[in-house]
N, C-alpha and C positions, 0 to 999 in steps of 0.2 A: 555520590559515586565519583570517583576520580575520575579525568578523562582518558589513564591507563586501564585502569577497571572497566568503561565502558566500551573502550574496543575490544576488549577481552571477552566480554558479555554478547557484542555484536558476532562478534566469530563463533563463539559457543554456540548462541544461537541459530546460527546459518546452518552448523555441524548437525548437533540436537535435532532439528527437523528432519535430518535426512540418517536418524538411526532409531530406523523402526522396533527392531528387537528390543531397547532398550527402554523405549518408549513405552512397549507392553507391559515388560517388568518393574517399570519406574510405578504402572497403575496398581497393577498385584501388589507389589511390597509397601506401596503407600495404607494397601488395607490390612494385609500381613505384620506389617511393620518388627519380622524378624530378627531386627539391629537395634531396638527397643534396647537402653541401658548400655549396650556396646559401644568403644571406642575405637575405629579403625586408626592402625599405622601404617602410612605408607611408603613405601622408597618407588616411583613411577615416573615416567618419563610425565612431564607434565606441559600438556599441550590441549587444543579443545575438545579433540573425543574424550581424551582423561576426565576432564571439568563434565565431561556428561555421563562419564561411570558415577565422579565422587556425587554428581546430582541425584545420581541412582538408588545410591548406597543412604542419602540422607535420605532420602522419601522414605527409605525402608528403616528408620527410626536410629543411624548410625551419626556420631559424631565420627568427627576425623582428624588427626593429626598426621602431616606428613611433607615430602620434599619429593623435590625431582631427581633426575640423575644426571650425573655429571657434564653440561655443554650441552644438553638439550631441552633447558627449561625456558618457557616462553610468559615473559614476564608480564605482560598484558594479562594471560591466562589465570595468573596468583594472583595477580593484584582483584581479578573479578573474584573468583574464590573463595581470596578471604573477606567479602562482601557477605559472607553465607552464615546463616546463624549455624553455631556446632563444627565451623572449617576452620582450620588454622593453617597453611601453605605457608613453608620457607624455603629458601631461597632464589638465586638469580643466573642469568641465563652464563654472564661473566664472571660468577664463582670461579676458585681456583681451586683447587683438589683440598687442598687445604680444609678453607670454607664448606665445602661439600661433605666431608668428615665432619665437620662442625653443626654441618645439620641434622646430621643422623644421627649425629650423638642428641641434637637437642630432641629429633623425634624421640627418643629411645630413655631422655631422662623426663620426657611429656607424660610416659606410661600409657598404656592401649595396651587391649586382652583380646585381640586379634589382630592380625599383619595380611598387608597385601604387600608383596616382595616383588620387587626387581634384581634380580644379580643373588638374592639372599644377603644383602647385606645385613637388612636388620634382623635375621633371625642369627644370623654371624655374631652379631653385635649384641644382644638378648640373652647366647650362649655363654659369649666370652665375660658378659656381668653376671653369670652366676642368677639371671632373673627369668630366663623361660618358662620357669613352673607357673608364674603369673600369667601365662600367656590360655589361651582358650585351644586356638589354632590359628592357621589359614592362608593364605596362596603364594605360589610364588610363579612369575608370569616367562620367564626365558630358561634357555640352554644352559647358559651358564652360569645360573640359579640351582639349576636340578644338578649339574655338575657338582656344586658345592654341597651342596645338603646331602650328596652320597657317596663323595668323598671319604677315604676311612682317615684319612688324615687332617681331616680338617670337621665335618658335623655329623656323617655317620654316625647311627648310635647316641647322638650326643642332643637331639632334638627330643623332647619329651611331649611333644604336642603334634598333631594332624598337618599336613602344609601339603595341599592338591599342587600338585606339580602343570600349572596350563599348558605346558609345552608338550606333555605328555599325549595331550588330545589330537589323534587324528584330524577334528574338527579344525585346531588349531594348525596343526603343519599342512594341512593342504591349504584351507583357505587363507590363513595370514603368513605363515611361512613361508611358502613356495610359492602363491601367487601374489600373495600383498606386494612382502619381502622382493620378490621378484624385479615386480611393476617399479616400487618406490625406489629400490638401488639405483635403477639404471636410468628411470627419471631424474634422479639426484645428482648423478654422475654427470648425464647431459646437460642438464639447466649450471650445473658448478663448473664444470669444463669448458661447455661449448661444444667438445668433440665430437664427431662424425663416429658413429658403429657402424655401419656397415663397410665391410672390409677389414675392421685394426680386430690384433690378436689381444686377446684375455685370458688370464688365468685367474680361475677363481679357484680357490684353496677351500676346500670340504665339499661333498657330497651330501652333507645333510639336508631337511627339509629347505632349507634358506638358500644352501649351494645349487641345489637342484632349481632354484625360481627363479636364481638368478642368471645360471646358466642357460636354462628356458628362455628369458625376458633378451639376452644376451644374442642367442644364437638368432631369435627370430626375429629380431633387428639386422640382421645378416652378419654379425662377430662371428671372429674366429674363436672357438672357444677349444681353449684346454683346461681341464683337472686337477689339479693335486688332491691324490686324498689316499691317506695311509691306513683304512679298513680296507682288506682283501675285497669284502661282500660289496662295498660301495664302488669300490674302481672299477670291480666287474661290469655293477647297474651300470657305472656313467660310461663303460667301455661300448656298453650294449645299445646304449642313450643315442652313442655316434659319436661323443667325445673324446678325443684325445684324452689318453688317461699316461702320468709319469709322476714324477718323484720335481723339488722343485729343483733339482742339479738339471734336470731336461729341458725346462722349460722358462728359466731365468734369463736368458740371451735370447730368449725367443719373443716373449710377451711384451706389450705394448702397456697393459693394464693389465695391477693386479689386483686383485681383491678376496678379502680374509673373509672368511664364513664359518668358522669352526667355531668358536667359544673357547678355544685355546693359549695359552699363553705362547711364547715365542716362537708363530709358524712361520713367520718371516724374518729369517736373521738378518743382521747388516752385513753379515759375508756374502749372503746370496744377492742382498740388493746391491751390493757394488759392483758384482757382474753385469748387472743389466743393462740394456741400450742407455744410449742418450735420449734424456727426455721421460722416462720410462714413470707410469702414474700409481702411487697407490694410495687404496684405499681400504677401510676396515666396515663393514655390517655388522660385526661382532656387538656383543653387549659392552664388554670390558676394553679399554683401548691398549690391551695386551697383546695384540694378536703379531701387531708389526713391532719389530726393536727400534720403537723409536728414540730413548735413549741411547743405543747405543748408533745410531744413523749418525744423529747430532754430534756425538763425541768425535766419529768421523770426518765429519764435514769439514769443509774449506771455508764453508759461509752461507749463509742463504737469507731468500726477503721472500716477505709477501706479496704475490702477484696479487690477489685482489683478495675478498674474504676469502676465507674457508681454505686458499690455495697457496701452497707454497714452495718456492723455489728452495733446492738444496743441494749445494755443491761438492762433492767428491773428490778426492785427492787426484785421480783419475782424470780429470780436467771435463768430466762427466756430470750431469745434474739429474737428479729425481723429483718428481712434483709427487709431494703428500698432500693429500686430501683431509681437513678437518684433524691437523694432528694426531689421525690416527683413532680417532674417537668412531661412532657408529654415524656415519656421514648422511646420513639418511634422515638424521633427528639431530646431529648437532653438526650440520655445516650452514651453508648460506640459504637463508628464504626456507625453513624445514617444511615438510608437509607430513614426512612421516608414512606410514601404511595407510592405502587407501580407506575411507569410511566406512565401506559396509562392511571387509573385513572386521577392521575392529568395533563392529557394531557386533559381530560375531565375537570377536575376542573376549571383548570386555560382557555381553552376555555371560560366557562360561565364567568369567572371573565371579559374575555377582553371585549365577547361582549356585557355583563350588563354596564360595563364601556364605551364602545362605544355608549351605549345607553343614559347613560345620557348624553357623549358629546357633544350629535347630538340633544339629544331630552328632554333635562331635566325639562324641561315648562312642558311638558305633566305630569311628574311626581308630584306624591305629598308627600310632605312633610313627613323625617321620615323612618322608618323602614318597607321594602315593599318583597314581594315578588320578585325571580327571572320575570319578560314577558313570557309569556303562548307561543309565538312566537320562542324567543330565546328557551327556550324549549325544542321546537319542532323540530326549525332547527337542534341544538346538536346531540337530539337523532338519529334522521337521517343521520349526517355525519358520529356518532359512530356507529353505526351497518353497515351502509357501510364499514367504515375501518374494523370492523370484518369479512364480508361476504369477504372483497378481499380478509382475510391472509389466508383463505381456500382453 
């Protein structure tokens, strides 16, 4: 073992110990062995809780072929990995978009007859070859996954195979969304910055499960928090929340820090960011690095350098500057020193991933077609193992 592979191993290991859920299931499906003859494909953020799903899935008789996502893969983590009989992990942490498209593709010409999806790209990629009929089914983990696959203009309809939507699960938007998501933003944010919260203005953009954790993790640090968020029913919640709720023409001269939480493509123009103060920070949690226009910031600029990792200074015609965070990427996983969502969160996560996937392996006839919810069962089970695992550490 390389001495990148063994730090990789070491960190796994420390993780691994402290993800009981997965631990259970890793025993079951070593006897189950429901991924018997199955090849998983994956597109995943790949980091050490990752390395203790894919640990999961091989016990349960799976090979695997697969890559991380774009600026957040942790190279130590691959390099263990592909230590693993039946694992193949490509690529690296300083891929360029480029290269990353390079991987997917190489996942996607590997062949595997089930998918665990980030983003959907490879069920994107599956569709657009004319090869999904090959496919069995199965998962796709974020917002802006589920966006895509029920999209009518882009996979709607057009998916011939099961793919349990994770984001879909309650289980998921309280405990990794809202408070993982929460926790790890604004951790991120501090350890990348340095900044002080208590006191500066924020504006986090969406009210979803992630907007709301973050805003949460935000206010009770003592930030000022305001809103954007263009669903009636959500501005009302975050109106009733206690927060500032506008449009971002309100709130662009106002905020200190901003941060994208929607899954959307361009909810931060470069018109709205040239109003801003001096100084003024942003950042993206989103899945996809679409949410701020950072090409079109650039094309504006005057100039800009890197302050230290992950930060960067950037000059305005306006004789004004803006600091981006992590190019815009999901800063929480691809800026400086990642940690990602807390552990037991995604000890919970990645539970529901295994056993959604186990679900189709076992049972994918029952399923229909397309973009579905997490099983009302699986569910149920989870919740009940996690609040067990809570009541014992008491």
């Amino acid at each position: 073992m390389t001495d990148l592979a063994a730090q990789g191993a070491a960190r796994v290991d420390w993780i691994r110990s402290r993800m009981a859920l997965l631990a259970a299931a890793r025993d079951e499906l070593s006897v189950t062995r429901p991924f018997a003859g199955r090849r998983i494909g994956m597109s995943l953020h790949v980091e050490p809780k990752t390395a203790v799903l894919v640990e999961t899935l091989a016990a349960g008789g799976a090979e695997l072929i697969g890559t991380g996502n774009h600026g957040s893969t942790q190279d130590d983590v691959v390099a263990y990995l592909n230590t693993l009989p039946g694992i193949e992990i490509v690529g690296r942490r300083d891929d360029d978009l480029d290269q990353h498209h390079a991987n997917l593709a190489h996942v996607l010409d590997s062949g595997f007859d089930m998918v665990l999806d980030n983003g959907a790209d490879l069920v994107a990629g599956l569709v657009a070859r004319g090869t999904a009929a090959t496919v069995l089914g199965g998962t796709e983990e974020t917002t802006s996954g589920g966006l895509r696959l029920r999209d009518d203009s882009e996979l709607a309809g057009r998916v011939p195979f099961p793919v349990i939507v994770i984001n879909d699960s309650m289980l998921k938007a309280i405990g990794e969304n809202r408070h993982a998501v929460g926790q790890s933003v604004v951790e991120s944010l501090m350890r990348i910055t340095n900044l002080m919260v208590p006191g500066r203005r924020f504006v986090v953009f969406g009210y979803g499960w992630c907007g709301r954790g973050v805003a949460q993790y935000l206010r009770a640090l003592g930030g000022r928090v305001a809103v954007v968020e263009v669903d009636e029913l959500k501005a009302f919640e975050a109106a009733l929340d206690g927060y500032r709720v506008g449009s971002i023409d309100d709130f662009a001269e106002w905020g200190d820090v901003f941060i994208t939480a929607t899954g959307h493509p361009g909810v931060l123009p470069v018109e709205q960011i040239e109003r801003m103060r001096d100084g003024a920070v942003l950042a993206n949690c989103g899945h996809f690095p679409w949410e701020i226009d950072v090409a079109g910031l650039r094309a504006a600029a005057t100039g800009s350098r890197e302050i230290i990792d992950s930060v960067e200074r950037i000059d305005l015609p306006s004789g004004r500057h803006v600091v981006l965070i992590a190019d815009g990427r999901m800063f929480n996983l691809a800026g400086r020193e990642p940690k990602g969502n807390s552990i037991e969160s995604m000890d919970l996560g990645f539970l529901l991933q295994t056993l959604s996937l186990e679900r189709v392996a076992t049972r994918a006839a029952e399923l229909p077609a397309g973009a579905q919810p997490v099983p009302d069962d699986i569910e149920r089970t989870i919740a009940r193992r996690f609040v067990a695992a809570l009541s014992s550490a008491e």
